[in-house]
N, CA, C and O atoms as a GROMACS GRO file, in nm:
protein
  496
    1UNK      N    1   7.895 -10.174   3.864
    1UNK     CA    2   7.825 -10.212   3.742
    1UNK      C    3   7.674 -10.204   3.768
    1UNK      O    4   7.605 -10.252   3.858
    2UNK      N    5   7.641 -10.119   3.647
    2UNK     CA    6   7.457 -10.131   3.692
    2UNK      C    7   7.375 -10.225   3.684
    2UNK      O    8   7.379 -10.301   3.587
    3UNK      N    9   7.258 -10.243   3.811
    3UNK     CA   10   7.190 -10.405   3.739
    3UNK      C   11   7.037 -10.313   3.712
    3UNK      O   12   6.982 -10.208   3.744
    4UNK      N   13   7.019 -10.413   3.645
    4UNK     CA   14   6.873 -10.406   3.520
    4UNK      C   15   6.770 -10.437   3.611
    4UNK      O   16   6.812 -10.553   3.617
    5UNK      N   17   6.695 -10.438   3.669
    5UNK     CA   18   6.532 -10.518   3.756
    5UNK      C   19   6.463 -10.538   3.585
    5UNK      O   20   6.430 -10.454   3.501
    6UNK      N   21   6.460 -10.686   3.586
    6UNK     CA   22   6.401 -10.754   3.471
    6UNK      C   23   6.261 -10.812   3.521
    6UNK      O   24   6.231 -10.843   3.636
    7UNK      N   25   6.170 -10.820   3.387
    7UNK     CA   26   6.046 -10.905   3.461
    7UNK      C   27   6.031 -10.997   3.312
    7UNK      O   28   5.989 -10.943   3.209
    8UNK      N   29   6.061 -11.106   3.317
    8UNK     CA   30   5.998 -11.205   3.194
    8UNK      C   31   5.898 -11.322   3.225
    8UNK      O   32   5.892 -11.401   3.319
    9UNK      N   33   5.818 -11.304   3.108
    9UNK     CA   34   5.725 -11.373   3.104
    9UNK      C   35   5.809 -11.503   3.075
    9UNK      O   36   5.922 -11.513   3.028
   10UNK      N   37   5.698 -11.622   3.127
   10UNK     CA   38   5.792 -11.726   3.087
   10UNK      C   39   5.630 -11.857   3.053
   10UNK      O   40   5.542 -11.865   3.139
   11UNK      N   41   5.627 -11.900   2.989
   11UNK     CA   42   5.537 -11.974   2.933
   11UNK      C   43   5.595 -12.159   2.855
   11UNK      O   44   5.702 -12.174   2.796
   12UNK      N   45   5.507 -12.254   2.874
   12UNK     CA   46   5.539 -12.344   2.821
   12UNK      C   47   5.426 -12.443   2.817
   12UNK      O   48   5.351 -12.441   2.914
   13UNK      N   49   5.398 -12.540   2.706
   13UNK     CA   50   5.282 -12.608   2.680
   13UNK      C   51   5.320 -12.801   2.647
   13UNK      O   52   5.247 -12.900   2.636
   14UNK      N   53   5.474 -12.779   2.642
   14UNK     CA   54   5.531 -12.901   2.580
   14UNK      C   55   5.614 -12.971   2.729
   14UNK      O   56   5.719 -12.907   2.735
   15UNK      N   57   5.613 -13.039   2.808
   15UNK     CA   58   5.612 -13.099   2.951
   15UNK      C   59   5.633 -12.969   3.004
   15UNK      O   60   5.754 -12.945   3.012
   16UNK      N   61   5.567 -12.884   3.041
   16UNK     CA   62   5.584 -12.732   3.123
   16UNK      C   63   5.645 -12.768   3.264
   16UNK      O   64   5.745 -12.706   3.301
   17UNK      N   65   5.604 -12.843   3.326
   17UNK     CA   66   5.643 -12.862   3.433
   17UNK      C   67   5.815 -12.869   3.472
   17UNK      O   68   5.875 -12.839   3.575
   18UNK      N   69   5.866 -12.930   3.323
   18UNK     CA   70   5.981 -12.991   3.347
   18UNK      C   71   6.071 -12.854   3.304
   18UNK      O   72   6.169 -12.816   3.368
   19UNK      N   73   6.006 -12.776   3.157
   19UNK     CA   74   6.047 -12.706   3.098
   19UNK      C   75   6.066 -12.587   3.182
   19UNK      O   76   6.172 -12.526   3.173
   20UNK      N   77   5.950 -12.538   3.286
   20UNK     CA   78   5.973 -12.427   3.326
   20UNK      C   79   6.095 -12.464   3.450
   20UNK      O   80   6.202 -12.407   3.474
   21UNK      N   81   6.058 -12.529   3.487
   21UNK     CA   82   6.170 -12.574   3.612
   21UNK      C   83   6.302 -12.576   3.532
   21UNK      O   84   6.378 -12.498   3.590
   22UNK      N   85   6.350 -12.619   3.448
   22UNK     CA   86   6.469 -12.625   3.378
   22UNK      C   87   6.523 -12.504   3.388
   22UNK      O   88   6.630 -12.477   3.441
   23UNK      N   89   6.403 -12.386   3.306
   23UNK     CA   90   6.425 -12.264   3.281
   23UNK      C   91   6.461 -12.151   3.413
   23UNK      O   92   6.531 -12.049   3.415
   24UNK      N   93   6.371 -12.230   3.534
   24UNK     CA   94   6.409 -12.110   3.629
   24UNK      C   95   6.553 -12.142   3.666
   24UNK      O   96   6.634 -12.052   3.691
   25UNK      N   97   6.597 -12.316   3.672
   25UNK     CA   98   6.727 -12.352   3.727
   25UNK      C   99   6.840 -12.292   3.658
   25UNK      O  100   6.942 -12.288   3.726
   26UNK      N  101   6.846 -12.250   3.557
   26UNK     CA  102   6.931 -12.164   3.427
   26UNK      C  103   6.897 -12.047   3.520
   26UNK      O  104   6.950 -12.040   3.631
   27UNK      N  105   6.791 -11.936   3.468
   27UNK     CA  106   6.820 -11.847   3.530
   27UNK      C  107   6.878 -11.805   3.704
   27UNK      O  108   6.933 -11.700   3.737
   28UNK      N  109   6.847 -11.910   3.784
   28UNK     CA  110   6.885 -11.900   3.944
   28UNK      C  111   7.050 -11.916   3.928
   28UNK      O  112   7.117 -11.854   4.009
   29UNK      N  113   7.113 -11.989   3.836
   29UNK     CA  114   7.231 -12.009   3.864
   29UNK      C  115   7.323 -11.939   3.745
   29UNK      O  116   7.438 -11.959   3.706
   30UNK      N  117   7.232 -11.861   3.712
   30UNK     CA  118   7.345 -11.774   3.587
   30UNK      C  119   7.268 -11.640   3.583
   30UNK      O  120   7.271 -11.582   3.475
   31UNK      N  121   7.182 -11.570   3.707
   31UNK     CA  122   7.166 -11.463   3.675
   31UNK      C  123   7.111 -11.414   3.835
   31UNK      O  124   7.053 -11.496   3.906
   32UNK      N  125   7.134 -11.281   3.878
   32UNK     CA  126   7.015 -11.272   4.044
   32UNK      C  127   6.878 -11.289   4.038
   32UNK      O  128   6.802 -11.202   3.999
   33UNK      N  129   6.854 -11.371   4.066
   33UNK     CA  130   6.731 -11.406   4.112
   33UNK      C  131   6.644 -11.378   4.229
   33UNK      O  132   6.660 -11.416   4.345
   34UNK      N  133   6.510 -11.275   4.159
   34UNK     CA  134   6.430 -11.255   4.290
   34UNK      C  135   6.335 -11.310   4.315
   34UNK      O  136   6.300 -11.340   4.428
   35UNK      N  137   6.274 -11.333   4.207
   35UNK     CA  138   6.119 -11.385   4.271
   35UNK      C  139   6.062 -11.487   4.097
   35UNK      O  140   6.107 -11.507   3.984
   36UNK      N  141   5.977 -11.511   4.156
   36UNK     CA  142   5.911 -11.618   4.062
   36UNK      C  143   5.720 -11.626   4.105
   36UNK      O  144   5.665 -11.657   4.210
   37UNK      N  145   5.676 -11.594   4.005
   37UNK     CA  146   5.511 -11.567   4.025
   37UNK      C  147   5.448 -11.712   4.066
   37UNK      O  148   5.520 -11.811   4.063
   38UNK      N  149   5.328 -11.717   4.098
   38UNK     CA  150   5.251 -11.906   4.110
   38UNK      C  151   5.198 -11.860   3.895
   38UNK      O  152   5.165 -11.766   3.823
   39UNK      N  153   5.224 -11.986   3.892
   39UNK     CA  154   5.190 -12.024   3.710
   39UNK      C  155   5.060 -12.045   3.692
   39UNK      O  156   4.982 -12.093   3.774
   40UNK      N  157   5.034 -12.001   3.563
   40UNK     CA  158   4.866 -12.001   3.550
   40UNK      C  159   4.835 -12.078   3.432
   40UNK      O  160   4.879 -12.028   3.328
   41UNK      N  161   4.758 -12.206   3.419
   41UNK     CA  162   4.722 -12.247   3.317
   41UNK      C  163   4.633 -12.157   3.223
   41UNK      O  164   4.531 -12.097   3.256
   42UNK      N  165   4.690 -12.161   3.103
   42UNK     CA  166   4.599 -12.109   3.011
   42UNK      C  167   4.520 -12.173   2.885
   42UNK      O  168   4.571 -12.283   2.861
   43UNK      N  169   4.408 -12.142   2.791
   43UNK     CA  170   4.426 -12.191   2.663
   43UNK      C  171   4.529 -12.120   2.558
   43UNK      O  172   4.547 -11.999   2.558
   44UNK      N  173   4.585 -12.198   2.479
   44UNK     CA  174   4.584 -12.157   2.396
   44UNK      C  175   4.537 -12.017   2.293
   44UNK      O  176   4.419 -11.994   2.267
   45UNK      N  177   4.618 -11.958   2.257
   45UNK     CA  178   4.617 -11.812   2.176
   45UNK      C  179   4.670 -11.864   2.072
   45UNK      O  180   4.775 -11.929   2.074
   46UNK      N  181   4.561 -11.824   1.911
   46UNK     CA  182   4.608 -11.850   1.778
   46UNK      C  183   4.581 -12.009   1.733
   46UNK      O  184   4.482 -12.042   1.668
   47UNK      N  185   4.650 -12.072   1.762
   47UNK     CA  186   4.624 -12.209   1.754
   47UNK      C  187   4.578 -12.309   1.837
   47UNK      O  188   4.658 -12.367   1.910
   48UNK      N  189   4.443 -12.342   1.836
   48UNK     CA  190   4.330 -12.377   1.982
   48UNK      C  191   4.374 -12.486   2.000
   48UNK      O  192   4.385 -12.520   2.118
   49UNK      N  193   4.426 -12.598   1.876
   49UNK     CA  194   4.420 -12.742   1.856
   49UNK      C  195   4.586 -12.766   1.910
   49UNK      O  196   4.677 -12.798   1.835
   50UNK      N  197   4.596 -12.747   2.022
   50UNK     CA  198   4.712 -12.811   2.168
   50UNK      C  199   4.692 -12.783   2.247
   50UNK      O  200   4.592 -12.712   2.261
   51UNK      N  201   4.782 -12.825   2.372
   51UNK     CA  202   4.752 -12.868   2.503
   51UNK      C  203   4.780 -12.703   2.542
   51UNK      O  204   4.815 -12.609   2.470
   52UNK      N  205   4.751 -12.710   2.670
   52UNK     CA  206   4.724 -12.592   2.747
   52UNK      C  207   4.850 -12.554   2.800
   52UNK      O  208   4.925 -12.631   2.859
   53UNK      N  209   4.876 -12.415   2.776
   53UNK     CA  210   4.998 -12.358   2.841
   53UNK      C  211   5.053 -12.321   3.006
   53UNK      O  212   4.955 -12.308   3.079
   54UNK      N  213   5.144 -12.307   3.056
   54UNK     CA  214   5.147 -12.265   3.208
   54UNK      C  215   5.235 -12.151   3.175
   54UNK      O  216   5.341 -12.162   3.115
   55UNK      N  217   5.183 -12.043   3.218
   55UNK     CA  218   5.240 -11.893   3.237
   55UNK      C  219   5.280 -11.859   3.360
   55UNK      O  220   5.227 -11.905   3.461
   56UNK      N  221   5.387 -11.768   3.361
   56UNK     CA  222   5.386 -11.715   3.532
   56UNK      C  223   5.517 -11.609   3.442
   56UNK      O  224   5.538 -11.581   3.324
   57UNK      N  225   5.572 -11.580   3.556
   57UNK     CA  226   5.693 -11.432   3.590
   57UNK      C  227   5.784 -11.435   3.660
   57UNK      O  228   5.764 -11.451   3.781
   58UNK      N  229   5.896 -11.425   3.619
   58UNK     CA  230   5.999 -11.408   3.655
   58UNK      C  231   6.107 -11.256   3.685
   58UNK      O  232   6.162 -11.180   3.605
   59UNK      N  233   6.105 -11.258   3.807
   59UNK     CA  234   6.168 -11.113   3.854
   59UNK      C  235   6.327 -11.136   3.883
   59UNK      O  236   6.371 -11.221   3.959
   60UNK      N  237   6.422 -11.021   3.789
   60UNK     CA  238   6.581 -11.145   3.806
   60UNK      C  239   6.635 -10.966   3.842
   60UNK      O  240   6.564 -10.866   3.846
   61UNK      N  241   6.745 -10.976   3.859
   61UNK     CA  242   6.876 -10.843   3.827
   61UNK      C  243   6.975 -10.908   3.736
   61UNK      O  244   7.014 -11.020   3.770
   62UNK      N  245   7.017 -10.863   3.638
   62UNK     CA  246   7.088 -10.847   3.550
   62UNK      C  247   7.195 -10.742   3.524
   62UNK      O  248   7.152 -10.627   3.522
   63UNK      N  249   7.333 -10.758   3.502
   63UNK     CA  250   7.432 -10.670   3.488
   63UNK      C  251   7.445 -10.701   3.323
   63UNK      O  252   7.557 -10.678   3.279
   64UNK      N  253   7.341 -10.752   3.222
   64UNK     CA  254   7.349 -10.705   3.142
   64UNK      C  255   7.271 -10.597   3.034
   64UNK      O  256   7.185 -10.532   3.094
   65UNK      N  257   7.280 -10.571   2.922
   65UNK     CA  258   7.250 -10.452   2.848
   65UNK      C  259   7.118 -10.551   2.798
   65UNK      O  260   7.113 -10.673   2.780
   66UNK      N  261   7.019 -10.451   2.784
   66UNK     CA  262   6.897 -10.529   2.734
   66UNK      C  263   6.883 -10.577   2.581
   66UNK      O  264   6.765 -10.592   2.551
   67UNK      N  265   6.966 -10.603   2.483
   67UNK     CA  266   6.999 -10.623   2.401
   67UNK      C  267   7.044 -10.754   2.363
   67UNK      O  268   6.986 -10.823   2.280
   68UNK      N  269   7.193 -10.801   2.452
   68UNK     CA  270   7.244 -10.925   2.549
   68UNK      C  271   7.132 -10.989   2.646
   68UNK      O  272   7.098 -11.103   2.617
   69UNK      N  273   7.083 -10.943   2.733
   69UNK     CA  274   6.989 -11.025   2.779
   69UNK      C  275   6.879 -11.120   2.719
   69UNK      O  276   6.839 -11.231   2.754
   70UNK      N  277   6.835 -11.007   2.584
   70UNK     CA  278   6.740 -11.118   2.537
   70UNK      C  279   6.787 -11.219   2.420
   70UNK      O  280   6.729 -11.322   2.383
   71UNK      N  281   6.926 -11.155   2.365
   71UNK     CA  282   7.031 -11.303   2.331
   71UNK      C  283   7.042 -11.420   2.446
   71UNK      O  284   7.047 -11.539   2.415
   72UNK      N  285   7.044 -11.379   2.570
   72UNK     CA  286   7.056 -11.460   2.630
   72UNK      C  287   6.918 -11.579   2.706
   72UNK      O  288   6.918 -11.681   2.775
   73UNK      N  289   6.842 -11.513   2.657
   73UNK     CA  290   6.723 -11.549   2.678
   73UNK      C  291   6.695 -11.634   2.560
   73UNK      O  292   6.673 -11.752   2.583
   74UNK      N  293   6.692 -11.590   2.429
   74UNK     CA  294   6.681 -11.701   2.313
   74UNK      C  295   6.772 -11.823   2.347
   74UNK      O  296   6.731 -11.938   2.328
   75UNK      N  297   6.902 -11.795   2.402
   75UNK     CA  298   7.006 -11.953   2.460
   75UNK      C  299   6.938 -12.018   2.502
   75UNK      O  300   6.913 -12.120   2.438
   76UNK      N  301   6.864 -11.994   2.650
   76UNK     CA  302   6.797 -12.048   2.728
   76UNK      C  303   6.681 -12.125   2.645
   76UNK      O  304   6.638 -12.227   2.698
   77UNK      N  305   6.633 -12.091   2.533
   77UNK     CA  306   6.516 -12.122   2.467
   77UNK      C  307   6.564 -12.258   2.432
   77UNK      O  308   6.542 -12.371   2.474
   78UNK      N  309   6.653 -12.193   2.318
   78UNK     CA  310   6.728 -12.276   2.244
   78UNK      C  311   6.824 -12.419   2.339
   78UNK      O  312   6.814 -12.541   2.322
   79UNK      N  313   6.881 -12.368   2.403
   79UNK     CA  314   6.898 -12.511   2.543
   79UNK      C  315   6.787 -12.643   2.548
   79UNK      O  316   6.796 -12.765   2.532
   80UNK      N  317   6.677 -12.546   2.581
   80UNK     CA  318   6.539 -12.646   2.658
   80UNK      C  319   6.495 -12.673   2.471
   80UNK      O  320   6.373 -12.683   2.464
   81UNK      N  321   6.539 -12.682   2.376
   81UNK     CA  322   6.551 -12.712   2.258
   81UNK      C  323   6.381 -12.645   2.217
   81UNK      O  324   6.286 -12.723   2.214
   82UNK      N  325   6.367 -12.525   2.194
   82UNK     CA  326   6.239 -12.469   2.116
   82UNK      C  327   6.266 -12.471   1.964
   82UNK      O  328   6.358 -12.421   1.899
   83UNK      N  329   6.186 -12.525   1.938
   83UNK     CA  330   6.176 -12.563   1.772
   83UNK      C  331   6.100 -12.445   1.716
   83UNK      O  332   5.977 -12.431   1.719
   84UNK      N  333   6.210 -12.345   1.653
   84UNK     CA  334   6.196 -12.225   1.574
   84UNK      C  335   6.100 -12.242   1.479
   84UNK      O  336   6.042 -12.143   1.435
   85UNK      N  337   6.068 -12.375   1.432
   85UNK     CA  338   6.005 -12.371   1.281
   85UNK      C  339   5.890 -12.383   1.325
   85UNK      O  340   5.810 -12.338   1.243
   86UNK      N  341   5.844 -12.419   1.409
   86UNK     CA  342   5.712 -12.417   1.449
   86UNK      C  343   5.603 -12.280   1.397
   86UNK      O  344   5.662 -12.180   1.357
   87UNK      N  345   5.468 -12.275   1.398
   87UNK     CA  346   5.429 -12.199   1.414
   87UNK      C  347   5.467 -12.061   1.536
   87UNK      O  348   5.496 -12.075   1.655
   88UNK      N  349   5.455 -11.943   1.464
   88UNK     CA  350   5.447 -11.888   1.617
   88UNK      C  351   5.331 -11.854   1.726
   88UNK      O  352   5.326 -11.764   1.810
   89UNK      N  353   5.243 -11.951   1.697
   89UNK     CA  354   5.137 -11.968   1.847
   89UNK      C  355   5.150 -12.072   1.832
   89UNK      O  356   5.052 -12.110   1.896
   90UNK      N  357   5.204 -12.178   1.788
   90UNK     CA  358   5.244 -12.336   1.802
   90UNK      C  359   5.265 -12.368   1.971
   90UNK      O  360   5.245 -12.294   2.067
   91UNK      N  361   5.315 -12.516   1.965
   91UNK     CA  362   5.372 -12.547   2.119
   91UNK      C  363   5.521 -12.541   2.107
   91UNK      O  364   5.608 -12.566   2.024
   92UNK      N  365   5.512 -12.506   2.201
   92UNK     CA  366   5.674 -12.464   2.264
   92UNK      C  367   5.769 -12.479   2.354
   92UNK      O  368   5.777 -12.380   2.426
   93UNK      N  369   5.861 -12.583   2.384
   93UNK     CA  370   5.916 -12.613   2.552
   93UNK      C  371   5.920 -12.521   2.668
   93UNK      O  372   5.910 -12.534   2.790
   94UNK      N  373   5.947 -12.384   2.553
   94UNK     CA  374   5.987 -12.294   2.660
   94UNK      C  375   5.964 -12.149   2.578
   94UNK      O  376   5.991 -12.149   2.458
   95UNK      N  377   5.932 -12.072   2.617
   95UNK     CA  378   5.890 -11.948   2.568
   95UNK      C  379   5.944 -11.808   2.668
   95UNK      O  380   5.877 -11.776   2.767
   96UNK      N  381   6.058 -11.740   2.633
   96UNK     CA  382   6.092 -11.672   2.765
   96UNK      C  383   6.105 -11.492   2.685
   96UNK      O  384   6.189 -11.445   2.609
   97UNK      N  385   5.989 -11.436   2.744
   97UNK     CA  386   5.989 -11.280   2.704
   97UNK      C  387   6.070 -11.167   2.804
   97UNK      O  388   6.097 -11.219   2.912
   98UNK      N  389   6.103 -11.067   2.796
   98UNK     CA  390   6.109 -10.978   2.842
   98UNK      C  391   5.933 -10.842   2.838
   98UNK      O  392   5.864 -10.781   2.756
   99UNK      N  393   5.941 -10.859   2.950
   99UNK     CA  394   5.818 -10.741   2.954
   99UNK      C  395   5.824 -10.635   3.033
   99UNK      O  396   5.779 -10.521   3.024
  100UNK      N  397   5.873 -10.678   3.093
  100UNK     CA  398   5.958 -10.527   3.208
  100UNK      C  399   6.104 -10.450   3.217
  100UNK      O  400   6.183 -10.541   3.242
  101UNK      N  401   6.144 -10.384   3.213
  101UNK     CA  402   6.276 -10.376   3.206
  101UNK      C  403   6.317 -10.218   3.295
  101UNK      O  404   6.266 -10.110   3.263
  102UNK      N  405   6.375 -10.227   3.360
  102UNK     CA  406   6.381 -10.102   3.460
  102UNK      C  407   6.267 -10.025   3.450
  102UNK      O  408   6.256  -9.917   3.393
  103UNK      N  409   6.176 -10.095   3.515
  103UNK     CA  410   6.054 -10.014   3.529
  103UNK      C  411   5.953 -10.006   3.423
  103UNK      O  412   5.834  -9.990   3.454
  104UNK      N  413   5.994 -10.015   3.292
  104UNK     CA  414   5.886  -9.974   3.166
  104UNK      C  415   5.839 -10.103   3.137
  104UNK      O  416   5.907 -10.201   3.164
  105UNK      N  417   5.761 -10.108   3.099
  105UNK     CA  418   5.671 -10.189   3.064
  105UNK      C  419   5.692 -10.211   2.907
  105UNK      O  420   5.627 -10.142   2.829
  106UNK      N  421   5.795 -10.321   2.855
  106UNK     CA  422   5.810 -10.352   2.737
  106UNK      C  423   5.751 -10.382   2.593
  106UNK      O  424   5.745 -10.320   2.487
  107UNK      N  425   5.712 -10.502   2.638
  107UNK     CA  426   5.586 -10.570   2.569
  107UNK      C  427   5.488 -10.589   2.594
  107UNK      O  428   5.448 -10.660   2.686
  108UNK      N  429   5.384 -10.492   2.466
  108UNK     CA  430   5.241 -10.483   2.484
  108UNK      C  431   5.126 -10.622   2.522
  108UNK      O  432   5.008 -10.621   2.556
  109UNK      N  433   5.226 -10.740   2.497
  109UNK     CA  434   5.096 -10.859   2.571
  109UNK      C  435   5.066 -10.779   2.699
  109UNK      O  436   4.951 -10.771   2.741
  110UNK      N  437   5.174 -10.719   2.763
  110UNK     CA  438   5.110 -10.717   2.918
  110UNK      C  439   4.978 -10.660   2.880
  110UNK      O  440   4.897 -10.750   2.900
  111UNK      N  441   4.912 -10.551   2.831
  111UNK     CA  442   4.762 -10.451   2.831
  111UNK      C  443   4.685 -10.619   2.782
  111UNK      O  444   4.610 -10.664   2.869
  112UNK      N  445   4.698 -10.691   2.680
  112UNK     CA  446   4.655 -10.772   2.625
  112UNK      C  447   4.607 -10.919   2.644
  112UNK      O  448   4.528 -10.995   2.588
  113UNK      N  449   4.700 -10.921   2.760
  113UNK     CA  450   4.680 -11.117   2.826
  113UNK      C  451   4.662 -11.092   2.957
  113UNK      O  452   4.763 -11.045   3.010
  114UNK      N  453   4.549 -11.110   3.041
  114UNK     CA  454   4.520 -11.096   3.154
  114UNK      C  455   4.653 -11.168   3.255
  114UNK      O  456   4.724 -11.128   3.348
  115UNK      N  457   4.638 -11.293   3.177
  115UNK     CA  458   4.719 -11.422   3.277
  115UNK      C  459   4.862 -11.351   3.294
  115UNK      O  460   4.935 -11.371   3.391
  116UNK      N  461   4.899 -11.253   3.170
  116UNK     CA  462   5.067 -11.245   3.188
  116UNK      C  463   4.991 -11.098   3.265
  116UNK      O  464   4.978 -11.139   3.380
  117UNK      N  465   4.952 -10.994   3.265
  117UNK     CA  466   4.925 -10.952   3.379
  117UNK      C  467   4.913 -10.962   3.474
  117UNK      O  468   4.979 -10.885   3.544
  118UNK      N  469   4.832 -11.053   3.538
  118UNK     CA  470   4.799 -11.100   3.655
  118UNK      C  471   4.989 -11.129   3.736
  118UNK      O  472   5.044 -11.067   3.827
  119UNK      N  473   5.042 -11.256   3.649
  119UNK     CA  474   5.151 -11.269   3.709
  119UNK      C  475   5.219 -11.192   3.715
  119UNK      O  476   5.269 -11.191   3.827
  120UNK      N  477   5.267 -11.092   3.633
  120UNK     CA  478   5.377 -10.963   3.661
  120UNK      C  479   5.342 -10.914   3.819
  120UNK      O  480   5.393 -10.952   3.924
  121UNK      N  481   5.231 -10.814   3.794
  121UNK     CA  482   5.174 -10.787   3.908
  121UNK      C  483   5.180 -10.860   4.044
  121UNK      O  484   5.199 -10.789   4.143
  122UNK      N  485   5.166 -10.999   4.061
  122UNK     CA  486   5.187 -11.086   4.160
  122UNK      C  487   5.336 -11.062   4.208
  122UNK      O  488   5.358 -11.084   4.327
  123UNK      N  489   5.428 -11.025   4.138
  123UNK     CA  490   5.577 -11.043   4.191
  123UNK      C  491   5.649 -10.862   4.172
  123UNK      O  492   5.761 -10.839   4.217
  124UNK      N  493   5.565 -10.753   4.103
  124UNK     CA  494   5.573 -10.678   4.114
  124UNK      C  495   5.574 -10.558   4.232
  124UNK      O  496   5.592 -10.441   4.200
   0.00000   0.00000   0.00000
């Protein structure tokens, strides 16, 4: 079965500490796990008026179709309970992108957000 080399961004502003840790413990025990970037505080993008976000990257293998994965990635959201109605630059428990995916470079934040650059690159 083929595996995927995934890279997701993973971001959180609402107890991050607890949220991202939640999030990597989900992915370590329900997916291969390679690496994990150091997290970077950021401000806020879109909506200035909340607390400051922690970004970093997550490098996994996946035996699933990239389609399923990022269903499976909204679970994970939805688990650490992200409140959909929110704005979307609102705060968020947990925020989990796909930006890499066998090699290509998915989503254009990467050219766009230094911080989610920086971390890809760190575990890349």
């Amino acid at each position: 079965m083929k595996k995927h080399e995934c890279i997701i961004g993973i971001g959180s502003n609402i107890e991050p500490e607890q949220n991202i840790a939640a999030a990597l413990h989900f992915l370590r025990q329900e997916q291969e796990f390679v690496s994990v970037s150091s997290m970077i505080k950021t401000s806020p993008i879109g909506i200035p008026d909340q607390s400051d976000f922690q970004n970093g990257a997550v490098k996994i293998l996946t035996t699933m179709e990239m389609a399923d994965f990022k269903s499976y990635l909204k679970d994970i959201e939805n688990r650490l309970k992200r409140d959909r109605t929110a704005p979307k630059f609102g705060p968020r428990t947990i925020d989990l992108d796909i930006v890499i995916w066998d090699g290509e470079i998915i989503d254009p934040d990467y050219y766009n957000r230094d911080f989610l650059r920086v971390a890809v690159d760190e575990i890349v």
